[in-house]
The first five atom37 places (N, CA, C, CB, O) and aatype in JSON, in Angstrom:
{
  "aatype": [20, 20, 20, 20, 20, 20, 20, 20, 20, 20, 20, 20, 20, 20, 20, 20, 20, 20, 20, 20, 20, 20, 20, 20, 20, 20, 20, 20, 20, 20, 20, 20, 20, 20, 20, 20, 20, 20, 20, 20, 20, 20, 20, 20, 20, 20, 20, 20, 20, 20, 20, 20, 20, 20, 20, 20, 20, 20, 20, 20, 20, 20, 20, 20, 20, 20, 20, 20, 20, 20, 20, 20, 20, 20, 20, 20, 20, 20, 20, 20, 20],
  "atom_mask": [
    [1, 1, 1, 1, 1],
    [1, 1, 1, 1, 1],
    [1, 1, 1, 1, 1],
    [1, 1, 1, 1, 1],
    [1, 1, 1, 1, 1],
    [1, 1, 1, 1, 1],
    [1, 1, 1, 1, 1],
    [1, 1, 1, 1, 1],
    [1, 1, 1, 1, 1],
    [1, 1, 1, 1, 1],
    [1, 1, 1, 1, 1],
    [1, 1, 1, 1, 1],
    [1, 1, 1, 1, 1],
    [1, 1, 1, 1, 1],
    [1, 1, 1, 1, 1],
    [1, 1, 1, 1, 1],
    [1, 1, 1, 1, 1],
    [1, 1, 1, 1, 1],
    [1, 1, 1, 1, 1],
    [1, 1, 1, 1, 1],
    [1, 1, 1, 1, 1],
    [1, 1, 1, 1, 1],
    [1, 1, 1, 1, 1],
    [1, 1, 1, 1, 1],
    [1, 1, 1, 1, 1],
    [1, 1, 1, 1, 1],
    [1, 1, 1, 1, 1],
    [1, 1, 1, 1, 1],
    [1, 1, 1, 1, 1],
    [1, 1, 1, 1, 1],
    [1, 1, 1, 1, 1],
    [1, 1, 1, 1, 1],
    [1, 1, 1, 1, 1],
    [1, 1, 1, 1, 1],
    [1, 1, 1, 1, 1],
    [1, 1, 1, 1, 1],
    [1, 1, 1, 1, 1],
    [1, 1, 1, 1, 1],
    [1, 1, 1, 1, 1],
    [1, 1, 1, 1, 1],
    [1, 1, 1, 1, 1],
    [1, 1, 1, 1, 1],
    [1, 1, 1, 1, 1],
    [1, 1, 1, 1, 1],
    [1, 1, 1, 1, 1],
    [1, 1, 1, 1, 1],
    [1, 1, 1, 1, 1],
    [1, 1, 1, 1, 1],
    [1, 1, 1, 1, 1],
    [1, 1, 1, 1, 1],
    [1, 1, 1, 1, 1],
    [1, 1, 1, 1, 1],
    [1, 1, 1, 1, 1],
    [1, 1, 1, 1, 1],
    [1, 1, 1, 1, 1],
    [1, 1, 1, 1, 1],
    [1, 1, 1, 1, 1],
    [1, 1, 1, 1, 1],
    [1, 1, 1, 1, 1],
    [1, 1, 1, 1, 1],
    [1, 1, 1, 1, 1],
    [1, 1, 1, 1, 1],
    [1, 1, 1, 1, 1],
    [1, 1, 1, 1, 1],
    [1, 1, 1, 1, 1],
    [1, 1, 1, 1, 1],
    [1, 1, 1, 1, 1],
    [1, 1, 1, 1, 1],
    [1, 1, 1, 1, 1],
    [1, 1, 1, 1, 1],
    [1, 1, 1, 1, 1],
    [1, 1, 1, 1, 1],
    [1, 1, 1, 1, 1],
    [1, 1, 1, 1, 1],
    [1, 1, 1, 1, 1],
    [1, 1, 1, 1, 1],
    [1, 1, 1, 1, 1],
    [1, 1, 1, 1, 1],
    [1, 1, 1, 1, 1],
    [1, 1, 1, 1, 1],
    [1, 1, 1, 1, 1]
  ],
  "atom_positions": [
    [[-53.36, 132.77, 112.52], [-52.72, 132.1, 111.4], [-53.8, 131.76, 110.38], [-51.95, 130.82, 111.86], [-54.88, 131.26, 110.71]],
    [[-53.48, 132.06, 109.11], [-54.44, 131.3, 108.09], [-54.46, 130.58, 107.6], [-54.75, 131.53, 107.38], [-53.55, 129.82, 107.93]],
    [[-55.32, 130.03, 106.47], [-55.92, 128.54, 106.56], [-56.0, 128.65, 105.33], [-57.27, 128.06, 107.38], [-56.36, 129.72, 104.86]],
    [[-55.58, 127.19, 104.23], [-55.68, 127.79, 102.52], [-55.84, 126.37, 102.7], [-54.3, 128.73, 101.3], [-55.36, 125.72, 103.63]],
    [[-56.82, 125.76, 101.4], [-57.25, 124.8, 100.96], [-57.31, 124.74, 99.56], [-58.22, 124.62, 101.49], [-57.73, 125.69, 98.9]],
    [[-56.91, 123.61, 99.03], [-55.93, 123.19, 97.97], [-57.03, 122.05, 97.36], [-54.22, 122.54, 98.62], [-57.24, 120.9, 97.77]],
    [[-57.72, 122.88, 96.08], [-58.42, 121.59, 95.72], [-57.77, 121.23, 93.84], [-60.5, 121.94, 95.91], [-57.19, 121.96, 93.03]],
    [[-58.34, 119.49, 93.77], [-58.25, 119.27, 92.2], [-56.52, 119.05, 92.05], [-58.96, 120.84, 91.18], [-55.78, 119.22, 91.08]],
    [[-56.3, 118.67, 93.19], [-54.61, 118.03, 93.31], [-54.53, 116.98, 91.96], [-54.27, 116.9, 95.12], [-55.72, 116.84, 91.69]],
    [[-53.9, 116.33, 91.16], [-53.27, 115.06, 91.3], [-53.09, 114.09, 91.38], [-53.03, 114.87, 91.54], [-51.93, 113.92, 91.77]],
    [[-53.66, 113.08, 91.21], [-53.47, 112.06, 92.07], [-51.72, 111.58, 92.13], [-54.5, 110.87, 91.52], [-51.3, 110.94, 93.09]],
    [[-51.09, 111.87, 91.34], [-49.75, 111.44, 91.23], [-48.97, 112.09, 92.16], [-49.21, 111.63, 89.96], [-48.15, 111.63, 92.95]],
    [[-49.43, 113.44, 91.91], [-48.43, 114.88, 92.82], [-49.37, 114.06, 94.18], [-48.92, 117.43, 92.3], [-48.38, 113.77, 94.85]],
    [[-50.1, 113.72, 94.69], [-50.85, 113.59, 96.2], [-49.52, 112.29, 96.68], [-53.12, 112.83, 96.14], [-48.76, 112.19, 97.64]],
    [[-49.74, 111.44, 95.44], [-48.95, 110.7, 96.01], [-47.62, 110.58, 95.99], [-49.26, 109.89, 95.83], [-47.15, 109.53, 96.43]],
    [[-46.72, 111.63, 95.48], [-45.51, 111.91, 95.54], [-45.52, 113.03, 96.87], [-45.0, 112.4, 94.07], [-44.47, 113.2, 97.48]],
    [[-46.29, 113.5, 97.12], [-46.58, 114.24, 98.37], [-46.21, 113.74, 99.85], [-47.95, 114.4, 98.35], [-45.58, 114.17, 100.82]],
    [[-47.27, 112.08, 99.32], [-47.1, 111.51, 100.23], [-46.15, 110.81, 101.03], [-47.62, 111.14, 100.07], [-46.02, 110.59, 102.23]],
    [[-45.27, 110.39, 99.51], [-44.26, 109.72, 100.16], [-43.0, 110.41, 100.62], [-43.92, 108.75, 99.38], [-42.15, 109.88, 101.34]],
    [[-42.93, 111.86, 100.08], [-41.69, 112.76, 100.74], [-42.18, 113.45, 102.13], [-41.19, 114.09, 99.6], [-41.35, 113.84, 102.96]],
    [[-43.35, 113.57, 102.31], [-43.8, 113.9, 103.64], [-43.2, 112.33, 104.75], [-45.82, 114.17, 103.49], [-42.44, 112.34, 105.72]],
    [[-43.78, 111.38, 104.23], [-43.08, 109.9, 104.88], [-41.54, 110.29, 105.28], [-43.02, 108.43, 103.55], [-41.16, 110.44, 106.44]],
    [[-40.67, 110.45, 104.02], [-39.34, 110.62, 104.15], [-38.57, 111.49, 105.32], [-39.05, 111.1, 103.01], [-37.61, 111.4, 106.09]],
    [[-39.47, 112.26, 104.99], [-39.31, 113.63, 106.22], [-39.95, 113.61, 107.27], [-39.73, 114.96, 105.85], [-40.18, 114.62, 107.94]],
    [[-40.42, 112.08, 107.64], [-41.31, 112.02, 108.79], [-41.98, 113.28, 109.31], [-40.6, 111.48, 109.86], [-41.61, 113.74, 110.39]],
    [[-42.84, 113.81, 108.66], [-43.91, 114.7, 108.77], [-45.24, 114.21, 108.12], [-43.49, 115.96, 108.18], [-45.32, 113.23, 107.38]],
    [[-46.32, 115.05, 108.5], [-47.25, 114.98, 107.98], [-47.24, 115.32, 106.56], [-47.94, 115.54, 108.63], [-46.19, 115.79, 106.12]],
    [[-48.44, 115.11, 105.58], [-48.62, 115.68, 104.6], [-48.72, 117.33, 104.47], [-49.56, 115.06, 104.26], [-48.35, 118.08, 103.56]],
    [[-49.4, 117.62, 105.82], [-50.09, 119.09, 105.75], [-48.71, 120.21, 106.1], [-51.58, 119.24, 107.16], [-48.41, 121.33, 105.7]],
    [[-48.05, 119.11, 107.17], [-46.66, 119.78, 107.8], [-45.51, 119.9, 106.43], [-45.91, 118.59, 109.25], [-44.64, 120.76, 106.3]],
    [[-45.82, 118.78, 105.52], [-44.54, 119.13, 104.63], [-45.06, 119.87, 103.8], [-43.74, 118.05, 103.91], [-44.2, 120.67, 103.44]],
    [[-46.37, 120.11, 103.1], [-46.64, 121.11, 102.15], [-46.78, 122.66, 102.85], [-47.99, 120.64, 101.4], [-46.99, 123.56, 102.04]],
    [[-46.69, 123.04, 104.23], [-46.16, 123.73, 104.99], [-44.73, 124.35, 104.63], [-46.21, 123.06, 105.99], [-44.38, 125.43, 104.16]],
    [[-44.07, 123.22, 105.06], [-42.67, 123.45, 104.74], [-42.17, 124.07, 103.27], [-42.06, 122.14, 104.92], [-41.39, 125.02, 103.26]],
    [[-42.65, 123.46, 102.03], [-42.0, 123.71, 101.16], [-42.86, 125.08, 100.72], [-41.81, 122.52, 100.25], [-42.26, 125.96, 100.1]],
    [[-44.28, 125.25, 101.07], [-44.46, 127.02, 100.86], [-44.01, 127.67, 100.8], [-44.83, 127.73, 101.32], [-43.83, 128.48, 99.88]],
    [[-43.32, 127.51, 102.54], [-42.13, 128.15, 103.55], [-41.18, 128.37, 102.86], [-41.58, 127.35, 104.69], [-40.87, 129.56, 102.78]],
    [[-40.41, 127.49, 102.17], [-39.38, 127.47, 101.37], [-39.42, 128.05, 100.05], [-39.07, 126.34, 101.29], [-38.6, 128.85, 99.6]],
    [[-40.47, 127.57, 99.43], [-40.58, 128.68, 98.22], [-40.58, 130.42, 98.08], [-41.79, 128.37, 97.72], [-39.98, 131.2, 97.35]],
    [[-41.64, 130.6, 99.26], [-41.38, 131.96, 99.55], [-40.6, 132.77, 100.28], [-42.1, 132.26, 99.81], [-40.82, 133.95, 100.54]],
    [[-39.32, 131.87, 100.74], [-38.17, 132.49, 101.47], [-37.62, 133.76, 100.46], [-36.9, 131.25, 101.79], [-37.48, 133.81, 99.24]],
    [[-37.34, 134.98, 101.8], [-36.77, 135.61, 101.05], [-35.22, 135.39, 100.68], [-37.05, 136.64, 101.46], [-34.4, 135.59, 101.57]],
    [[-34.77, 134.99, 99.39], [-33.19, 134.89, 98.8], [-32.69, 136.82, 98.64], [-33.24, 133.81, 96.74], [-33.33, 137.81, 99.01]],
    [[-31.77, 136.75, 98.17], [-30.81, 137.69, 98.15], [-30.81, 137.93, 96.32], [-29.27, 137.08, 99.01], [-30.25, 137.07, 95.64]],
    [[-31.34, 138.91, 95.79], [-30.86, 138.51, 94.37], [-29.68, 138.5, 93.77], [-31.36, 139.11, 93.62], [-28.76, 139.31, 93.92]],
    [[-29.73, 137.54, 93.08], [-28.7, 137.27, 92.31], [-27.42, 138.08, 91.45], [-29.31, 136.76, 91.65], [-27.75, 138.85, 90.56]],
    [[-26.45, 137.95, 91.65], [-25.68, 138.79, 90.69], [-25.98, 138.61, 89.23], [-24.26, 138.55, 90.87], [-25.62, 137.46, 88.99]],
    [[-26.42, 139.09, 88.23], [-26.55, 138.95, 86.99], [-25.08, 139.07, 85.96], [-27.59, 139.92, 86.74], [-24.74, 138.27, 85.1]],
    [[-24.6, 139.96, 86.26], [-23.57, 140.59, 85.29], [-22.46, 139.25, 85.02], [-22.71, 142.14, 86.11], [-22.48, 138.24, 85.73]],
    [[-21.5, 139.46, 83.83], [-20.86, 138.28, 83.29], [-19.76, 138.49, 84.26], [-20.49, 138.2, 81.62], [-19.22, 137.57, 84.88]],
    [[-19.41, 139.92, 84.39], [-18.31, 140.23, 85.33], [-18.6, 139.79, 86.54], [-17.99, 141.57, 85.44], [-17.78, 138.92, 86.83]],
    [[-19.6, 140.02, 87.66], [-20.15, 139.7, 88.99], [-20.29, 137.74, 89.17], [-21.88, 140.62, 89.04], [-20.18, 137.06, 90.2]],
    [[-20.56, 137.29, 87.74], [-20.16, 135.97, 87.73], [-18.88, 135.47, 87.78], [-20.58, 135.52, 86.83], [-18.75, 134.39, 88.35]],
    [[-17.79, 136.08, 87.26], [-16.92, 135.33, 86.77], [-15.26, 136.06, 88.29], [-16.87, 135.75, 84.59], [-14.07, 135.77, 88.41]],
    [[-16.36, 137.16, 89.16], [-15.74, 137.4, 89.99], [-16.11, 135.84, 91.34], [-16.13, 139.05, 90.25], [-15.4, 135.12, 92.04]],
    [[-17.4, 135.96, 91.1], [-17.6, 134.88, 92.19], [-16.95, 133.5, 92.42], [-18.8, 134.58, 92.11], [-16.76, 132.73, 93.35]],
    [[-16.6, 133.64, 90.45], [-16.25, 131.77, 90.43], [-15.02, 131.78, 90.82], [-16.3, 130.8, 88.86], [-14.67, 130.75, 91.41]],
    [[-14.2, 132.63, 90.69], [-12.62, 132.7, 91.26], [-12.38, 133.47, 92.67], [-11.65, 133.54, 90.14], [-11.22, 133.73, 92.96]],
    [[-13.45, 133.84, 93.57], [-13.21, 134.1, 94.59], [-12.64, 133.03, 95.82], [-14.19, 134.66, 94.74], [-13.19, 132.06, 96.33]],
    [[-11.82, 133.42, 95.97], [-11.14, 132.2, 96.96], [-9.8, 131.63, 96.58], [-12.08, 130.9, 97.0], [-9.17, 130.95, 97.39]],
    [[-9.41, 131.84, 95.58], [-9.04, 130.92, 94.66], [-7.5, 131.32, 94.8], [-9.81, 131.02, 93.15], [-7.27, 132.48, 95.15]],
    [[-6.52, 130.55, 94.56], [-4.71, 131.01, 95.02], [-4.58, 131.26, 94.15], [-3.45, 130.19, 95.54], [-4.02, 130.44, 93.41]],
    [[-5.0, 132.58, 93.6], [-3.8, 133.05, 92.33], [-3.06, 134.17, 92.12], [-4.28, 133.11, 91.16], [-3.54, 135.3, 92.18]],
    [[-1.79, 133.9, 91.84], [-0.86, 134.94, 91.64], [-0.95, 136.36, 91.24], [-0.2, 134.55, 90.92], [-1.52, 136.8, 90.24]],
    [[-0.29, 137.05, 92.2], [-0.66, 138.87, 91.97], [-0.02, 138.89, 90.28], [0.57, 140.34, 93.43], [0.74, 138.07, 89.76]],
    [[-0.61, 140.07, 89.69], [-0.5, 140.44, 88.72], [0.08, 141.78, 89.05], [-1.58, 140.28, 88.03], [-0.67, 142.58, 89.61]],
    [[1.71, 142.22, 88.71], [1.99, 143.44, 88.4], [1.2, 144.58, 87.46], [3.03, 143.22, 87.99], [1.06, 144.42, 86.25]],
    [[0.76, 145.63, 88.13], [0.36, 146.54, 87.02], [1.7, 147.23, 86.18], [-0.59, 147.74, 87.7], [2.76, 147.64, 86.63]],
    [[1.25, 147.18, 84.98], [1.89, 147.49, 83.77], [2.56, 148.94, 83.73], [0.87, 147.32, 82.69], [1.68, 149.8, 83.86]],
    [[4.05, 149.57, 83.56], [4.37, 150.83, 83.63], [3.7, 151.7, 82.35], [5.88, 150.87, 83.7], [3.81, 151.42, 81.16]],
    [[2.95, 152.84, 82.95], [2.24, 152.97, 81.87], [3.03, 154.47, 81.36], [0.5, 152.95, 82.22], [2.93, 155.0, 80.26]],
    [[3.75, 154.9, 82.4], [4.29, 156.11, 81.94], [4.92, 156.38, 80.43], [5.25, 156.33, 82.85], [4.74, 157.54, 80.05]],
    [[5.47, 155.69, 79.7], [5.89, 155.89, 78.64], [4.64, 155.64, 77.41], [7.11, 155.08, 78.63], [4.73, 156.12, 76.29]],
    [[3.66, 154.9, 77.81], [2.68, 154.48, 76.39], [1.83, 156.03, 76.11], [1.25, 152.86, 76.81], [1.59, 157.01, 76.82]],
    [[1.5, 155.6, 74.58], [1.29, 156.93, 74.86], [-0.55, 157.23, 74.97], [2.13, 157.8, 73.58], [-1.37, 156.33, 74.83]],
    [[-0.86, 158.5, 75.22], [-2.44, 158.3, 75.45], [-3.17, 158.48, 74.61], [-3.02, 158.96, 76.28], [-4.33, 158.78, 74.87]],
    [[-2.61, 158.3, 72.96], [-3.84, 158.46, 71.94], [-3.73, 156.73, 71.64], [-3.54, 159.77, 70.3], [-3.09, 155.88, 72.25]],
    [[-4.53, 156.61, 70.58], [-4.16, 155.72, 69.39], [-3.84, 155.89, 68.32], [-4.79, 155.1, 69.08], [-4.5, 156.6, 67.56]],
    [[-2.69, 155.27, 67.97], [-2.44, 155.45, 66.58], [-2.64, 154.07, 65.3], [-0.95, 155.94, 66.67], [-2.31, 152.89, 65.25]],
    [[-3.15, 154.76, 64.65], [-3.54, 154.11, 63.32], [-2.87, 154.0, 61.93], [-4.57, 154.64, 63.04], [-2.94, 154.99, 61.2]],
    [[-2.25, 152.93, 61.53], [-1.63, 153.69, 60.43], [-2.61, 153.27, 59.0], [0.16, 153.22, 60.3], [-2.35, 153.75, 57.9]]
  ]
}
């Protein structure tokens, strides 16, 4: 296992360090461990697209089927007048 040393901290960040390591009843060395750990987890990337968003936000969600539209009679150009 390797060994990284962290100089020219802070004094503020040492001591906000300190007291969430407290919180988490861990060490200092064990929680800046941890959140490495956590930073460099591998995630899943993200859906970007507006569509891939706006599928996610209504996934789950009770809503009523939508009939598709009879399309046999429309016709397949456009017309312009």
């Amino acid at each position: 296992m390797g060994a990284l040393t962290i100089r020219s901290i802070d004094d503020e960040v040492k001591e906000k360090l300190r007291v969430l390591a407290a919180r988490n009843g861990r060490s200092m060395e064990a929680e800046v461990r941890a959140l490495i750990e956590a930073a460099v987890a591998e995630r899943p990337e993200p859906e970007r697209g507006l569509a891939s968003q706006i599928r996610r936000d209504v996934e789950g969600l009770d809503l009523p089927e939508i009939p598709e539209p009879d399309r046999s009679e429309m016709p397949r150009y456009a017309v312009f007048d």
